[in-house]
N, C-alpha and C positions, 0 to 999 in steps of 0.2 A: 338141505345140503346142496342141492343143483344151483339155489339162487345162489349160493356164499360162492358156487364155484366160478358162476358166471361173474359176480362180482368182484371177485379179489383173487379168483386163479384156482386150480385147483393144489396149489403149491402153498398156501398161503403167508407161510414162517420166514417164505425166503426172503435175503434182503431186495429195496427194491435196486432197477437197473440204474447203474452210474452215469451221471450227464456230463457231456463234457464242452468245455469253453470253444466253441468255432467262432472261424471269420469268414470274412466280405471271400476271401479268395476260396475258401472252402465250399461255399454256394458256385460259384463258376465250377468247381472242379464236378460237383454233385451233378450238375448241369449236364458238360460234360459227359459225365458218363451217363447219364439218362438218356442224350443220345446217339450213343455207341449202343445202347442197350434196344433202343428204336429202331435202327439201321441194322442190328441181328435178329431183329424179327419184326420189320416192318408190316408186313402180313395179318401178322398176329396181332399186331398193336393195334392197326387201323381195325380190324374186323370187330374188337371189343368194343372200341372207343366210339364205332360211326354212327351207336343208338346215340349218343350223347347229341347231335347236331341235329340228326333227324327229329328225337325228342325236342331238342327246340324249337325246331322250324314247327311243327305240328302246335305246338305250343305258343308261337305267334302267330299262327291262323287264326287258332282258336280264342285269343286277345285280343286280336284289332278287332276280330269280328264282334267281341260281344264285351270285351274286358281291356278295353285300350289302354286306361290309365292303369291299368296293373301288368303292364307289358315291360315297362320297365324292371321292377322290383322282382319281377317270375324270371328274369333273365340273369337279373344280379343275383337273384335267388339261387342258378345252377349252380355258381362259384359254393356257396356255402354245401351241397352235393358232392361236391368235387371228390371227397377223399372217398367216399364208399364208392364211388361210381370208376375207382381205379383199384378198387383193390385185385382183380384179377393182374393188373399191370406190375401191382408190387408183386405178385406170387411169380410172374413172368422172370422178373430182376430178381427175386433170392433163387429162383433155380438156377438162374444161368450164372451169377455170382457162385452158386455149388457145382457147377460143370454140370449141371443133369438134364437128361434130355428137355427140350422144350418142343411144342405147340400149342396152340391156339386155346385147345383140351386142355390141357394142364391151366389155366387161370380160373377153373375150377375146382382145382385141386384145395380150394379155401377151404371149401365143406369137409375137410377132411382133420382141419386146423383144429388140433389141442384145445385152441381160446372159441372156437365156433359161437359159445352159449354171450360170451362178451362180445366178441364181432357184430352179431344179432343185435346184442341191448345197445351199442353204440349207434346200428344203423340207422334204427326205432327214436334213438334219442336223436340224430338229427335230421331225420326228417319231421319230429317234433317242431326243432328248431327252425327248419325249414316253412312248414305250416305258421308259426306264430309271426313269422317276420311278413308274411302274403296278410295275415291279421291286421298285424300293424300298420301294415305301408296303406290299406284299407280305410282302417282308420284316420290315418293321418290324412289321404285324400278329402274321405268325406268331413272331419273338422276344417278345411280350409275350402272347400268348393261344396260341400252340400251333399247330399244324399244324391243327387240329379245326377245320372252319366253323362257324359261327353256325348255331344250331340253327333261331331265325325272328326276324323281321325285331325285334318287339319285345322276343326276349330282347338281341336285338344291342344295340339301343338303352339298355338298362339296363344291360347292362356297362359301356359307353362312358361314360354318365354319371353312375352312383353306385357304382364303383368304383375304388379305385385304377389300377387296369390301365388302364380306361376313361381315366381323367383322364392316364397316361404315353403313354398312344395320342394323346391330342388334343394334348399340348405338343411329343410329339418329331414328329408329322407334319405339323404346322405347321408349326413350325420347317425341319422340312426341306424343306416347301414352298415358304416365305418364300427360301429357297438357290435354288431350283428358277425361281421364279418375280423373283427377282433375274439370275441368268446369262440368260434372256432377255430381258429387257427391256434389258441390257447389250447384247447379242449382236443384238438385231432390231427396236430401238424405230425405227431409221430407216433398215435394212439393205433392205428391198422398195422400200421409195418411191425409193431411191437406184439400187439395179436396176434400177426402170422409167425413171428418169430421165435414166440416164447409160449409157456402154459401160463400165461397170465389173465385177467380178468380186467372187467371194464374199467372199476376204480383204479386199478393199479394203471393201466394203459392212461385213462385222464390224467392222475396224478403226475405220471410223467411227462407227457406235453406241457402239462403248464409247470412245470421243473426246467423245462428243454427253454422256453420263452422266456422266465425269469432270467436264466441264467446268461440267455444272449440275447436283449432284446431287442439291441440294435438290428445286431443279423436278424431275427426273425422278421423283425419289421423290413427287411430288406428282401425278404425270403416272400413274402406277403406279399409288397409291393408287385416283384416280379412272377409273381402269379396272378394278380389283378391285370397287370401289364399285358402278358401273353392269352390271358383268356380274351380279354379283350381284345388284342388284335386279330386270335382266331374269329373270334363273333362277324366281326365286320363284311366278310365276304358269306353272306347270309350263314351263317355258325359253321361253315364246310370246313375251314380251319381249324375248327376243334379237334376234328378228326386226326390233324397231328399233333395240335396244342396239348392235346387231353393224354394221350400217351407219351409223350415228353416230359410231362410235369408229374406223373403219375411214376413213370422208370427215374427220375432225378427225385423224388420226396422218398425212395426207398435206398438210397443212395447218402440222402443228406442223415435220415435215421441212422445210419451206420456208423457216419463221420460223428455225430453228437451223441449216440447211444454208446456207451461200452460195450464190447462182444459178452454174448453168454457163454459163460463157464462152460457150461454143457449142454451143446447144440444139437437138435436134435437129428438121428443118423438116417440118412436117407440113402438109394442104390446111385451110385455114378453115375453117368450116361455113359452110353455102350461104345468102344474104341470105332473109327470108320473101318477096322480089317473085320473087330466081331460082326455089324451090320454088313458087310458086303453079302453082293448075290450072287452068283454066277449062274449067266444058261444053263449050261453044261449040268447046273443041279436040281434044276425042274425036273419034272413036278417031288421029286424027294425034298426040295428044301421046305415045301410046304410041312412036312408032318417032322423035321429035322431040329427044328426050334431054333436057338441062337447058339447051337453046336458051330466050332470052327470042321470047316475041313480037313480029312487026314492029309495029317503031315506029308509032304512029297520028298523026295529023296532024290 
């Protein structure tokens, strides 16, 4: 019973969610408010997202040092990461889309999520994906240059680029990246924001993504692009960029869910956040505010 819940929801009967036709302008708008949603809690955003850049950086030491030629494809690899590695950012954007308190603490608020057992299996599954693509790009190395590593970093680089070999490494790992980085953006362009949203299940969440793709492919493809776009521009200034890139694309993909998803019927009820009169403090109420709770003060006359 746990596995059917995790896979198909624990709602199973219901129909699934309705997809709907977006365009070219409806990505700027998502954008847009991904960051208006950055800029209300820029804090918060950076403090999630900054493992993401330091993880790289650590992770290009640890490659020129001893794994050069997979320094590429572990980099392009992150983008394929992308979407679990924001999902604290979408739980950020559906609170403050519901008016409800936010901080930095609340983008934990996942584990708390309905779909939790599917969130899991999706994470599992692409870091699968993540693994086999470091497989492959291995592969594909050692079929054109040999079992033998790169002697250093700048013979590496002159193979790659003024040799044949070089030039059949850049078109077939691309290529096979382009595959790579197609089957997710199918598989999980709105598979998280849908978990956090609903009691749904892993299947049900895939099946919708690639619903959401089918149905606008150009947009997606457009949607793709400029998320290859801007991760890569973050990357450039040794990955520190991420650190906004990553919370902009992560507050904007929960945003775009919205715009292509149909709302749920029946959303689930959460507490508002609290008016600024009920949160105020005044001196004058120490130390009674402490034991007082979020009582208003009597009325004054």
């Amino acid at each position: 019973m746990t596995h059917l819940d995790t896979t198909v929801g624990s709602h199973a009967s219901q129909a699934l969610p309705i997809v709907r036709k977006i365009r070219i302008t409806d990505l700027k708008d998502a954008l847009a408010k991904g960051i208006e949603d950055f800029w209300a809690v820029p804090t918060h955003a950076i403090f999630l997202s900054i493992i993401y850049p330091v993880a790289a950086l650590v992770l290009a030491q640890l490659t020129l040092n001893n794994l050069v030629h997979l320094f590429f494809p572990l980099a392009a690899g992150f983008a394929l990461i992308g979407p679990v590695a924001a999902l604290g950012l979408y739980e950020l954007s559906r609170r403050r889309e519901l008016g409800l308190e936010l901080s930095w603490t609340h983008a934990f608020g996942v584990r708390q999520s309905a779909s939790i057992g599917g969130i899991l299996a999706l994470g599992v599954l692409l870091a699968v994906i993540f693994l086999v693509w470091v497989a492959v790009s291995e592969a594909i190395y050692i079929a054109i240059f040999g079992y033998a590593p790169p002697e250093s970093i700048p013979n590496f680089l002159r193979q790659v680029f003024t040799t044949p070999e070089g030039w059949t490494l850049i078109v077939v790992g691309n290529g096979v990246g382009f595959l790579f980085a197609a089957l997710v953006l199918m598989m999980y362009v709105v598979s998280f924001p849908l978990l956090l949203d609903r009691d749904v299940g892993a299947a049900v969440a895939i099946l919708t993504s690639v619903r959401v793709v089918l149905k606008n492919p150009v947009t997606m493809a457009m949607w793709g692009l400029i998320v290859a776009g801007l991760l890569l521009i973050g990357s450039l200034p040794l990955f520190i960029g991420l650190a906004v890139v990553m919370p902009v694309l992560g507050h904007s993909t929960w945003h775009l869910y919205r715009k292509v998803v149909e709302p749920n019927a029946n959303p689930r009820q959460e507490e508002p956040i609290a008016t600024s009169r009920q949160r105020r403090r005044y001196a004058a109420q120490f130390p009674a505010a402490l034991f007082a709770g979020e009582d208003e003060p009597s009325a004054r006359n």
